[in-house]
N, C-alpha and C positions, 0 to 999 in steps of 0.2 A: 190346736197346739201341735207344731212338727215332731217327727220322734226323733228326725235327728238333726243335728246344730252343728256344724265347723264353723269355729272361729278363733279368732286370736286371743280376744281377752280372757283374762281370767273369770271365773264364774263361782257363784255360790252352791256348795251341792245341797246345803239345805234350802238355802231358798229355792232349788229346783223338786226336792223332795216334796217340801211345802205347795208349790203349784201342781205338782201332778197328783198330789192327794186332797187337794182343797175343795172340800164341801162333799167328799164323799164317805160312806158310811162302811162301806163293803171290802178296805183296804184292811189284811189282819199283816204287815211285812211291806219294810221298804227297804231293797239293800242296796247300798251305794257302793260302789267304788273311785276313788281318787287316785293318780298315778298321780308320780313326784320327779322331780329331775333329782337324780344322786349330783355329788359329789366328784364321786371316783365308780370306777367300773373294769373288775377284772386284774386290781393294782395301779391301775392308770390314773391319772387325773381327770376332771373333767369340768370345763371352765362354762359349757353351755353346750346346745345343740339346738337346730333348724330343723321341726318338723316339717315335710314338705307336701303338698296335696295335689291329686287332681281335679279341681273341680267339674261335680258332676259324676264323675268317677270313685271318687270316694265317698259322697253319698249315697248312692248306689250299693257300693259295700257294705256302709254300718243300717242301710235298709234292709238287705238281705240277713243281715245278723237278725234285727230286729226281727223281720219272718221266722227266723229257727227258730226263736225263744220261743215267739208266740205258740207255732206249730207243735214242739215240745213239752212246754209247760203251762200251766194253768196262769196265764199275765194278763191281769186286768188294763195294766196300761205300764210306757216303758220311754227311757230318753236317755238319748246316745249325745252327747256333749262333748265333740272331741277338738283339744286345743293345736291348732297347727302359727309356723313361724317361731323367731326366735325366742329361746326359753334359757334359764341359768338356774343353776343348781338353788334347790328349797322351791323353785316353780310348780306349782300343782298343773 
């Protein structure tokens, strides 16, 4: 299983939660995080935005994230799921 994913669609974070812990014993913590498209930003409106990637280039990056954590912290295992392309506000 890759540890890290760019793609467009929307995803489930439990059902990623659920596969990265499935069948194993030795997991005591899963912490997730979800970003979201606001609304508004700063007083502004905000009717959507266009994440944009390099591919290849930005996997590379959320690999390297991935390396600090493990180096850092005691991570049994780990998944970077990052949505790129058009998004509108309540978009996770």
């Amino acid at each position: 299983m890759p540890r890290v994913r760019v793609q467009e669609a929307v995803f489930d974070a439990g059902a990623e939660a659920a596969a990265l812990t499935e069948g194993r014993r030795d997991v005591g913590a899963v912490a997730t995080f979800v970003g979201f498209v606001r609304d508004g930003n700063e007083g502004d409106a905000v009717h959507g935005m266009t994440l944009e990637h390099y591919p290849g280039m930005t996997e590379r990056a959320l690999e390297a994230i991935c390396d600090e954590a493990v180096s850092r912290w005691s991570v049994l295992a780990l998944r970077i799921v990052h949505r790129v392309g058009a998004l509108v506000p309540g978009d996770p």
